[in-house]
N, C-alpha and C positions, 0 to 999 in steps of 0.2 A: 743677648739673644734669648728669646724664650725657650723655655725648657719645654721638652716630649710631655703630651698631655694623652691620658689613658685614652683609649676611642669610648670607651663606655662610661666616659664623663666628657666626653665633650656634647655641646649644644648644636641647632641647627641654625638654630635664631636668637637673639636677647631673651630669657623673661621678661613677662608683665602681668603686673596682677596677680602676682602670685603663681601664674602658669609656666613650667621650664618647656622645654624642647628637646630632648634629646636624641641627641643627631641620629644615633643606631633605632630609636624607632621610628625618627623621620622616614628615616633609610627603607623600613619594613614596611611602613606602611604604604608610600610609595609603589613600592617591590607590588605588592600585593594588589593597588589598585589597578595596574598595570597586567597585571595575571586575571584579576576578572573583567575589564574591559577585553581586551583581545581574546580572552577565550569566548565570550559573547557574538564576536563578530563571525557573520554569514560565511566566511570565504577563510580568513584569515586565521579561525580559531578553530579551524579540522589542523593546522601546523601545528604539534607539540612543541619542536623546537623552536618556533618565533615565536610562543608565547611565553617557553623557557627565557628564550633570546629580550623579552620584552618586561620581562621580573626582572632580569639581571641590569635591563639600562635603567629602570626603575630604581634600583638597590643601588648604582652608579654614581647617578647624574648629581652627587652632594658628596661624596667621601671624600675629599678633599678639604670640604670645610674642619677634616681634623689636623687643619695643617696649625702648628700653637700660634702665628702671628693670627690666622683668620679665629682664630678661638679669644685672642687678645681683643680684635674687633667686635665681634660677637658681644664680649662681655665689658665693652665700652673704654679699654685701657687703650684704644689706638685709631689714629682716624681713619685708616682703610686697612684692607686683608686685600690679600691675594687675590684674584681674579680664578676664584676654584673650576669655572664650567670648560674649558680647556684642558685642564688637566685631569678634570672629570669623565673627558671626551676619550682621551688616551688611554685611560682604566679599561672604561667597555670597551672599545676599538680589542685592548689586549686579551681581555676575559670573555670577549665575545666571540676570539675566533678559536678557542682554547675550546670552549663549549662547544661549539658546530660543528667543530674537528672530531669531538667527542661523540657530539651524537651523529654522525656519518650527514650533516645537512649544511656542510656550505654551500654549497653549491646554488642550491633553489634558494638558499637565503642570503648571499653574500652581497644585493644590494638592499636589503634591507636592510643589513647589519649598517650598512655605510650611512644611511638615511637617521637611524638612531645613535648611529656617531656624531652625522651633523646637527642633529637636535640634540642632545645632551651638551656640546660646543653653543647651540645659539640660545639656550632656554631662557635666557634674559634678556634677549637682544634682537637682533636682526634675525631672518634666516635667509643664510647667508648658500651660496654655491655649494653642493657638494662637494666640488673638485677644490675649494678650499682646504690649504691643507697645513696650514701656521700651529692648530690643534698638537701636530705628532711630535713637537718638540718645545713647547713653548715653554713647560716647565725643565728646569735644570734638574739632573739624573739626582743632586744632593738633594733636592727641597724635598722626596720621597723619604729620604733617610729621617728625618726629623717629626715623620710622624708616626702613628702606632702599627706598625704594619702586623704586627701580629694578631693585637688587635682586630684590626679588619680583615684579616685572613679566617680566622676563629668566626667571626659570622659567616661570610662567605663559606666555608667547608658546612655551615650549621642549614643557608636555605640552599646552597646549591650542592649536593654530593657529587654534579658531575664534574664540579671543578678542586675533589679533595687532594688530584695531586698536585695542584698550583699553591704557593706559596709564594707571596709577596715577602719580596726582598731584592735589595739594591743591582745582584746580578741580575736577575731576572727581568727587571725594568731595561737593564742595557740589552739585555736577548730580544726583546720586543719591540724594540725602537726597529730594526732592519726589519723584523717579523710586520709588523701594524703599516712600515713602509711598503711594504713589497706584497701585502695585502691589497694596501689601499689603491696602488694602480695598475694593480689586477683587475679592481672590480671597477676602477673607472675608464679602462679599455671597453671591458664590456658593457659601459652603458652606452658607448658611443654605436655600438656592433649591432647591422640589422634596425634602425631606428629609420631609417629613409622609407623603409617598406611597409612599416606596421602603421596601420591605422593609427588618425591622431583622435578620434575616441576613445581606445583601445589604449594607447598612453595615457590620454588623462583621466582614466579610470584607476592607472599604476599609480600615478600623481596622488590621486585623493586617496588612497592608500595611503602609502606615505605622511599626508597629511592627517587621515586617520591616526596614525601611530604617535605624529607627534602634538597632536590635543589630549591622545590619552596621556603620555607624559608630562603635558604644560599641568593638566586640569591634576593628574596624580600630586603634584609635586606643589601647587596651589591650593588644592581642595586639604588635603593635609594640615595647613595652618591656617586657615580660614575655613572653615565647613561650610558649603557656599550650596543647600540643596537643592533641589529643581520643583516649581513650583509648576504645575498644570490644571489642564480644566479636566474635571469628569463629568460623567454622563447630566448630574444636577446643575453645576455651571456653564454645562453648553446650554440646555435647556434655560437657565436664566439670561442668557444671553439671546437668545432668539426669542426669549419674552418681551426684554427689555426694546429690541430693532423695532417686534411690532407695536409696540405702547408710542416709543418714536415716533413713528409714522402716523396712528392713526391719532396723537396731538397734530400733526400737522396737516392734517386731514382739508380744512379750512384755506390753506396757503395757496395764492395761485400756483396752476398749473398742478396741483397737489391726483389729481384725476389720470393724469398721463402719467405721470411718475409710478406711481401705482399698476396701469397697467402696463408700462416698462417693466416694473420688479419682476411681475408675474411671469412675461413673458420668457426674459432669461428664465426664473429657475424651473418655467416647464422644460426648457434645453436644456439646463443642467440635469434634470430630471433622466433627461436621454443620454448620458454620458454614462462609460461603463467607468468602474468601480477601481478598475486597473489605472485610468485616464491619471496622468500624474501633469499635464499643463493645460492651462483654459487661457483663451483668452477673451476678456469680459470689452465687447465694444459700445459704447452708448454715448451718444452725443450731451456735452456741455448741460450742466445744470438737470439732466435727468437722474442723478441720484447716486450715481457708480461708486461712489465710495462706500456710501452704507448698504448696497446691494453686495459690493467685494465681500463687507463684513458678514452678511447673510450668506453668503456663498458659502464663506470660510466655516462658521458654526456648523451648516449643514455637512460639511465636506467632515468635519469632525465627528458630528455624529452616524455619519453612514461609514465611512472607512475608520473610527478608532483613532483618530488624531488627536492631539490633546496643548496644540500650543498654536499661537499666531502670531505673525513676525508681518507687520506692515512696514515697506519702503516708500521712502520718498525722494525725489531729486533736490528738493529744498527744503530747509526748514521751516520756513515759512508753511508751506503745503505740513511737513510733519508734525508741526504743531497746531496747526489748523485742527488737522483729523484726529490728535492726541488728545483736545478736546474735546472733540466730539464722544469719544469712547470714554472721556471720562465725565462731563456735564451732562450728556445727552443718553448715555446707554450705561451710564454707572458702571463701567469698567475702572481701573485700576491699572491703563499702561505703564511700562515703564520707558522712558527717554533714551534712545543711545544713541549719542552724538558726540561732533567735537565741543561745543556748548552743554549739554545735555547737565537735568538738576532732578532729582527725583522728590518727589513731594513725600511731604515729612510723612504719612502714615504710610509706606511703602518703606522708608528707610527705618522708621521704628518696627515696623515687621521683620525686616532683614536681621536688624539690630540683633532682636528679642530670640531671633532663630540660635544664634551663638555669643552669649555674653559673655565669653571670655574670647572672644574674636579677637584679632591684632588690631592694634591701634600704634604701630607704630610708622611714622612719617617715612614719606616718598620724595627726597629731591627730584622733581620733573626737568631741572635744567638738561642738556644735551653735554655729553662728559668724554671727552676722548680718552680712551683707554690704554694704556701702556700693554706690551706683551705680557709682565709680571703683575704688578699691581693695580690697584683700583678695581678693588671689589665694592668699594665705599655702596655704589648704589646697584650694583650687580645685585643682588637677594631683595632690593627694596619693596621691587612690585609684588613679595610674598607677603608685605605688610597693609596690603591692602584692605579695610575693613569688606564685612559681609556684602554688607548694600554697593560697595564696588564692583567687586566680583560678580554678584547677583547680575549687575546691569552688563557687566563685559562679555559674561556669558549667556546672557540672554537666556536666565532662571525665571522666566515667570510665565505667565501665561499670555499674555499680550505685550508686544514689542512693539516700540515705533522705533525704525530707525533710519540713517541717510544712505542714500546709493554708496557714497565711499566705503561706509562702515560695512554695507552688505557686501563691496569688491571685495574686502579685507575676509569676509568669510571664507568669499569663494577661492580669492587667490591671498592668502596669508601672508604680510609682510614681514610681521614681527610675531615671536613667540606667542604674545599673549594673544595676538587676534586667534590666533585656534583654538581659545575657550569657548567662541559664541561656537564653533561647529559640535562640540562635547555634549549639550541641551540639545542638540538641533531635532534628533530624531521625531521624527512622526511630526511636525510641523507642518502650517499651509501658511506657506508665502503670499505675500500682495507686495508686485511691483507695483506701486503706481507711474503714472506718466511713461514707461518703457524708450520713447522713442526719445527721450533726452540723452539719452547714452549718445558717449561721442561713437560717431558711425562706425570708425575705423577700428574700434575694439568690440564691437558690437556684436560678432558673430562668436567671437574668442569668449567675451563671456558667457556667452549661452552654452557653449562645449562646455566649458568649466560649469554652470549651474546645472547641466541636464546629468554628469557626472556626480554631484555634489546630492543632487535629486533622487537620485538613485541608490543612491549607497545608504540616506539617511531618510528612505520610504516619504517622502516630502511631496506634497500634493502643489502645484504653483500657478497664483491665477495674474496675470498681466490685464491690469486695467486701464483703458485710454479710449479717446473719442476717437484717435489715428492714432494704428496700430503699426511698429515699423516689421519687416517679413522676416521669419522663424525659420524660413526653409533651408537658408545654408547655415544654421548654427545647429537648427535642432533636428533637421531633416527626416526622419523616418517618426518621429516625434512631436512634428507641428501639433499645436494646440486646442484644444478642440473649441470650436467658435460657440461663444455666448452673446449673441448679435442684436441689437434692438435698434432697426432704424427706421421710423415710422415714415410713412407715404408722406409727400408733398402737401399732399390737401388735409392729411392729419395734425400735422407735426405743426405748433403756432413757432411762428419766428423772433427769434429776439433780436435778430440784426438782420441787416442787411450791407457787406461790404461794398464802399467804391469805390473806383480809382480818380485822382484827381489828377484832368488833364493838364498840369501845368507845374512848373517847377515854383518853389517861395523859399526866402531866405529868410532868416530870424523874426527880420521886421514884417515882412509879410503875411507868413503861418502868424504870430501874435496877433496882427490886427482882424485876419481873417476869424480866426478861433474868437475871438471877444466879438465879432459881430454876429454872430450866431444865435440862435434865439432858444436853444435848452438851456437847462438851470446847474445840471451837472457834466461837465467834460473834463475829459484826460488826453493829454497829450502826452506820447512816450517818443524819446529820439533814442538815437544810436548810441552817444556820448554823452560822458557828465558835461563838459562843456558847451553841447550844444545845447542840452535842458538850461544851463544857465546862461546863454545869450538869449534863449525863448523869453524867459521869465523875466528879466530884465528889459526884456523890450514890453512886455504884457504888464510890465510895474510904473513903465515911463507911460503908459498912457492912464487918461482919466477916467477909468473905469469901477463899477461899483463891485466886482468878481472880487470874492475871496480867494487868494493865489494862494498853492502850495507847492513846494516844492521837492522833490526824493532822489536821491538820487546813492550812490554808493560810497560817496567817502564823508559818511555821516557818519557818527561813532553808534553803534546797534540801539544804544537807550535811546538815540536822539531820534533814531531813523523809526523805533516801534512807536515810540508814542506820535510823534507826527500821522503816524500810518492809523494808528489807533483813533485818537481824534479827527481823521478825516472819513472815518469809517462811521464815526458817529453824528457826524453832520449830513453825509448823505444819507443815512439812514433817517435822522429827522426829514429831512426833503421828501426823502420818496415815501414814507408814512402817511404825513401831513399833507403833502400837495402843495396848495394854493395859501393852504394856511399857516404856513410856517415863514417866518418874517425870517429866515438866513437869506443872505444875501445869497446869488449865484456862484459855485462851487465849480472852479478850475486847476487840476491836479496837472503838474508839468513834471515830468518823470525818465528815469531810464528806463532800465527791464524790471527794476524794481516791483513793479505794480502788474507786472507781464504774467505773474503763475503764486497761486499761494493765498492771494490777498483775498478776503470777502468783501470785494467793492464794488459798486454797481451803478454806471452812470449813462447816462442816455446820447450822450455821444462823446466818441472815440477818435482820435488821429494817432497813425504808426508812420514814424518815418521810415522811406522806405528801407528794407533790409531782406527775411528771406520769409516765406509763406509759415512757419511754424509760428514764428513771432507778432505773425496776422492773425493768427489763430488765437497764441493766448491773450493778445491784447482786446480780440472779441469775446472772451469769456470772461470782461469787464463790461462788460455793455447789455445793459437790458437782464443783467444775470439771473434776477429771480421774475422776470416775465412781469414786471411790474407794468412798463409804458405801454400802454395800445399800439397799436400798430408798428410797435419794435424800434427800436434803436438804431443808430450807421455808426460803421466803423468806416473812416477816411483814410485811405492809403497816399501818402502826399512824398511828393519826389522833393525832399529838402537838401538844399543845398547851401551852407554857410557861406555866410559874406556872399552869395549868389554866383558862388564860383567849385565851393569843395566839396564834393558827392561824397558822406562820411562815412557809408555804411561799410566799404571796401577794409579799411584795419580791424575793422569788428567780424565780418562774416567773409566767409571763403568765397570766392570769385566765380567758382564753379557754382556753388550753389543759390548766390543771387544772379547768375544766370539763368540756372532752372527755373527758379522764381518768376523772372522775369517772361520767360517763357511760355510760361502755364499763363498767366494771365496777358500775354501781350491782345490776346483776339477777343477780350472782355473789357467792360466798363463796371458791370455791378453786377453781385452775385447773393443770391438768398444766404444763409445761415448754412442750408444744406448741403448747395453748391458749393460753396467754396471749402467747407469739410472734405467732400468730394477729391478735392484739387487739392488738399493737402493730406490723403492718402496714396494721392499718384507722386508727389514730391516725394514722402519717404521711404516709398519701394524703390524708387530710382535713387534716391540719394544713400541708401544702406546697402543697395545692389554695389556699388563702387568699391567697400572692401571687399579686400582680399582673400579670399579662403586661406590662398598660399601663405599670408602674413601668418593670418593663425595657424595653420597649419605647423608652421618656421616656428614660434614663439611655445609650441608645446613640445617639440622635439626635441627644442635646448633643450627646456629646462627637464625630460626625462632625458637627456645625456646628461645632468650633471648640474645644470645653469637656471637653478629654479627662479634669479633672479630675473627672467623675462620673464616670469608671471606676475613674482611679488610685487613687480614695479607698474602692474596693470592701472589706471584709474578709468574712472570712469565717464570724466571730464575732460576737455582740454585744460591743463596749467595755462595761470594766467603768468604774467611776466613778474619778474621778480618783485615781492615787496619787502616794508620793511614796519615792525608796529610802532605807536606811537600811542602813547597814554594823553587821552585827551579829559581834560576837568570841566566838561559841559555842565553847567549847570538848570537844570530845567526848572520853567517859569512855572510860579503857584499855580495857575488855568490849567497846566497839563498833569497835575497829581494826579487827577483819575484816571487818567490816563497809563498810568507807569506797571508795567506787567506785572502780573503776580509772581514770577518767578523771580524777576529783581528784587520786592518788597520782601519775599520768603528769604533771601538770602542776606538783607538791608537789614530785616529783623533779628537773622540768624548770628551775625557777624558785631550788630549794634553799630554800625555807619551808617548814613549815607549822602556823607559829606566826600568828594571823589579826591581829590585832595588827602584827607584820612587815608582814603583807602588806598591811595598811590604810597603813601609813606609807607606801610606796613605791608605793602607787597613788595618794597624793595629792600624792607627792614630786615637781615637775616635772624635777629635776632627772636623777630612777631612769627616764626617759624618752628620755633623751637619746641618740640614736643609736642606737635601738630602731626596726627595720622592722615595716613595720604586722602583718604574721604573728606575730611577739613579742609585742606592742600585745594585739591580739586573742586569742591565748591567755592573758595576763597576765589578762585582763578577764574568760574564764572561769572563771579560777581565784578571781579576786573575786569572781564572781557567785554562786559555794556560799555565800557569809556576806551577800551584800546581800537584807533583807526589801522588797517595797515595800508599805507602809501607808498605809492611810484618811488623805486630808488631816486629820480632825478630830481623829486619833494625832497625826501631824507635829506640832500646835500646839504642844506640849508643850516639843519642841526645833527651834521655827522661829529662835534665835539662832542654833544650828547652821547649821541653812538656808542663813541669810545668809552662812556663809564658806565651805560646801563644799557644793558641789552632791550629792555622799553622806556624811552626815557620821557621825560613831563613836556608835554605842550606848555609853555608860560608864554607864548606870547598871544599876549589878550584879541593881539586883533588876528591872526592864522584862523580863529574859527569863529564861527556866528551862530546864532540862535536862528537865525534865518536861511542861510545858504548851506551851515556847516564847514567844510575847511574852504577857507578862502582862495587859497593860492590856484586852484584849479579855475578861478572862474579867470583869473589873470594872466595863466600861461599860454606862450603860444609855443606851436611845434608839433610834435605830435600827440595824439588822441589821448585822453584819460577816456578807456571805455572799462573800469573795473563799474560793475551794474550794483 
């Protein structure tokens, strides 16, 4: 058994590099960040005692790490320690009510106390229920005796004098077990008491509180062994960036349509011009192709320089779209964003700036596997994610000045699931938000997160612009708060059109749509269906004829390297087309597709088919069509009633019933509709179709979690889940014709790693040993560069190679013929039953 080791030689973390850790100044420094964040805050830092209360969970949340098996771990003699944030929890829980008691303020603070109990319990993990309550006993009364409790009494009497008559020791631990018991459902009676009555903005004002508390102690308890600064623009780099939008713009001066766009820009920022100063939401509306992204960005600069803002956080619903506009800001406006995503890769003079910020930064490694935890032990990777290098944390926290990041990663700000997501809210302050696309949110949480962003807005002075051509309605999330409209929709006889939608009176089954689509006389079309299977009975009927069309195909169960360079090189053959015209010897270019091609993509072809489904998805499939005003007289998007094998209407397992009702609705008493129109019609769909949640749901889902149940938030997404998958490493090989084609961000990583043989690279991702002394920043790019060849597929695929399964949690594709260079995974084009519609 390891012997009692002094508290003022034990460590927090390993050395490296010659740097130690030791734990009592961990402890302080913590302590400390904790005391000057909450004394900071508007509301929370007139409490002396909750910022006393917030030192002492600060000084907490790690003394347990003096337990001698987690010091045995620590210093590499044993392969896990103790599971310390539990026992961590039960410290403050006791010295927390000892202090309140002391300074006459339990009362006003006894669900605070409870809320930094439950965060010091989750600070590496979930955040879990309050009413969770395994914390009060998890460690046994002996495992206290074996550490230095004198030791840590002796500081404790040193920052806190309110606690000099408390003395740690073995009785004392048994007096507080009933005490810490009989506290804690006290205070969880009272969160249930009075919560029916109280406004639910008024809770989730409590809520972000809370959540306040506990980013200051993630970020305390991180920023300590990583120094992770905050990086922003001031008054010189706003200015260079509203140099840069207009140098932009007047290169592109020349471009069609480049005259409207222009007086679009203008037109908003004379509105925003009329906006007061207080205005904390905009919503920025302007139809397809006029500009709205880099107008948001011009919005944003300004919103900085007139209210003092000094950071920018762009959202998107897909990466596709956030890496679109990621280069824009950085190709086209010489910005420097940084990537936060589940893919997400930071380009190397971004992470050599990180780097440079703290060279003695941790580099030590991060198992990512998923680890069930015992009550006692397995701390093995409990402390790991402190070993995150700078350029991690930098990007987690969203340290810089420009941000791109995805709708889920932004839920994760607003409603926090795991400890670390409460770092991106720590930077947040003085920020201007860009939602793009807004109306992608699933409906039925759609109003829940607006209460939660207009909360989150408030407390962190954040300015937020919603950009979209259809806009879904603000009034029952944000109510007294609607946005203030930045609106450009120029008159009929202004506005040139780049489509014209229509309905095609007549149903076609596979063979049909293909013959009809190839007899048609433009050079570029896209057909998108509902299902990957139905693109691949399209394509296959359009390859059995003798036609001189260039087929492509896209679809979702492509592994991501195969799917971006297909998308890449079809980007650059219409791009030759519509350059060139008449002069360009490619052949006729027909792209066969899912949603794929639906939102994101900069492709642009002169005509369009959408099987039918619901009006949003007519929409983005026309912001394929005619995109940069190129064809005279505008482009058609064909809406065509397809039906497989001329019997099965597919669109019903993909889209809610109700809503390609609506759908159906809105256009049953038309045939064809301008560009305008049908914009139009797909603003009246999403007032009606977001009108359908529930207030009450939200309402319901904010009152648990201020009784206690903070899990009805964390578990918010933004999305619907799709149905279970499972990944599968696939060893695509791509053909010499497509190396120009292969992203920069895979060759940056191809180079970084010295592979890009996939095969290699499968071996040494399943290698434990190719891990070994790997810092989790290594770890995590490694796992991007995996994630170009990982498919994940329909459990009812998996079956096939469930022996797999059983030895690797991603196991290798080897059979030659399951994929193609043509279709992708094969087994989908030959199942029958139900729908493959992952897009």
């Amino acid at each position: 058994m390891p012997i009692l080791k002094p508290f003022s030689e034990c460590i927090a973390r390993p050395p490296e590099d010659g740097r130690t850790y030791p734990l009592p100044d961990h402890l302080i420094h913590a302590s400390e960040t904790m005391q000057r964040v909450i004394a900071a805050h508007p509301v929370l830092g007139a409490d002396h005692a909750l910022v006393r209360l917030g030192e002492l969970a600060g000084f907490c949340h790690d003394v347990p790490k003096c337990h001698p098996e987690w010091q045995e771990y620590a210093e590499g003699r044993r392969q896990r320690g103790p599971a310390h944030a539990p026992a961590a929890a039960f410290l403050f829980a006791a010295l927390g009510i000892e202090l309140l008691d002391k300074l006459d303020a339990w009362k006003r603070n006894q669900r605070r106390w409870l809320w930094l109990v439950r965060d010091i319990a989750d600070h590496h993990g979930l955040l879990k229920d309050a009413v969770e309550d395994r914390w009060i006993q998890q460690w046994k009364l002996g495992e206290w005796e074996r550490m230095d409790l004198d030791g840590v009494t002796e500081l404790v009497h040193l920052l806190f004098p309110e606690l000099t008559h408390v003395r740690l020791a073995p009785d004392r631990f048994r007096s507080w077990c009933s005490l810490v018991r009989q506290r804690f459902d006290e205070v969880n009676k009272s969160l249930r008491k009075g919560r029916s009555d109280a406004e639910y903005s008024v809770l989730m004002d409590e809520l972000d509180e809370w959540r306040f508390l506990t980013s200051a102690l993630i970020a305390a308890d991180r920023f300590d062994i990583t120094p992770t600064p905050d990086a922003r623009f001031d008054d010189t780099s706003v200015d260079g960036l509203l140099d840069a939008i207009r140098r932009f713009c007047e290169a592109r001066r020349d471009s069609p349509f480049s005259d409207v766009r222009a007086e679009a820009m203008a037109a908003i920022v004379r509105a925003f011009d009329g906006a007061g100063a207080d205005c904390q939401f905009f919503a920025l509306e302007m139809p397809t192709g006029y500009g709205k992204t880099v107008v948001s960005f011009l919005l944003a600069a300004l919103l900085c320089k007139r209210n003092g803002l000094s950071k920018i956080i762009y959202a998107a619903p897909y990466l596709s779209v956030l890496e679109q506009n990621s280069n824009v800001l950085r190709d086209d406006l010489g910005m420097r964003p940084v990537e936060h995503h589940s893919l997400a890769v930071w380009d190397k003079e971004l992470a050599k700036r990180a780097d440079d910020v703290d060279q003695d930064g941790d580099r030590r490694s991060r198992d990512s596997r998923h680890v069930h935890r015992s009550d006692w032990t397995d701390d093995r990777f409990d402390d790991s994610i402190e070993r995150a290098s700078a350029r991690m944390l930098a990007a987690e926290s969203w340290a810089h000045e420009i941000v791109c990041t995805s709708f889920p990663q932004l839920a994760r700000a607003v409603f926090p699931r795991r400890a670390q997501d409460t770092l991106r809210r720590f930077y947040l302050r003085d920020a201007v938000l860009l939602i793009d696309e807004p109306q992608i949110f699933e409906n039925r949480g759609w109003n829940l997160f607006l209460v939660g962003l207009k909360s989150l807005a408030r407390q962190n002075n954040l300015r937020v612009i919603f950009l979209s051509a259809t806009m879904p309605p603000f009034q029952y999330g944000l109510e007294e708060e609607k946005p203030f409209p930045l609106v450009f929709r120029p008159s009929p006889d202004d506005r040139k059109i780049r489509y014209t939608a229509q309905k095609i009176d007549r149903t076609m089954d596979e063979r049909e749509l293909a013959e009809w689509v190839l007899g048609r006389e433009e050079r570029t079309q896209v057909v998108i269906l509902n299902t990957i299977r139905d693109a691949c009975l399209v394509y296959d009927q359009m390859k059995k004829a003798s036609t001189p069309h260039e087929l492509h195909l896209l679809h979702g169960l492509m592994v991501p390297l195969h799917k971006k360079v297909k998308i890449s090189r079809l980007e650059s053959l219409l791009k030759c087309l519509s350059q060139n015209g008449d002069r360009c010897r490619l052949p006729p270019q027909i792209a066969v597709s899912t949603q794929v091609l639906e939102a994101g993509v900069d492709v642009s072809f002169q005509h369009g088919v959408r099987a039918a489904s619901i009006l949003p998805a007519y929409v983005q499939t026309g912001g394929r069509i005619n995109r940069h005003f190129e064809i005279r007289g505008g482009g058609t998007l064909s809406i065509v009633r397809f039906l497989r094998g001329g019997k099965r209407d597919t669109r019903h397992p993909i889209y809610e019933s109700a809503l390609t009702g609506l759908t159906d609705e809105l256009l049953e008493n038309g045939a064809e509709w301008p560009e305008p129109e049908f914009e139009e019609l797909a603003r009246i769909f999403y007032e009606r179709m977001f009108r359908e949640d529930s207030r009450e749901a939200c309402k319901a889902a904010i009152m648990d979690a201020a009784s206690g149940y903070w899990t009805r938030l964390g578990g918010y997404e933004p999305f619907e889940s799709d149905d279970f998958r499972l990944p599968l490493f696939v060893p695509w090989r791509y053909p010499k014709r497509d190396e120009p084609f292969l992203p920069r961000t895979f060759l940056q990583l191809a180079e970084r790693f010295g592979m890009r043989d996939p095969h290699q690279i499968y071996e040494c991702m399943v290698d434990r040993r190719y891990w070994e002394g790997r810092d989790f920043g290594e770890r995590k790019q490694f796992m991007v560069l995996a994630n170009y060849y990982i498919l994940n597929i329909p459990v009812r695929f998996a079956v096939e190679w469930k022996n797999d399964y059983l030895q690797h949690r991603i196991p290798l594709l080897s059979d030659p013929d399951a994929y193609s260079d043509e279709i992708g995974f094969t087994r989908v084009a030959d199942v029958s039953g139900d729908d493959v519609w992952i897009i």
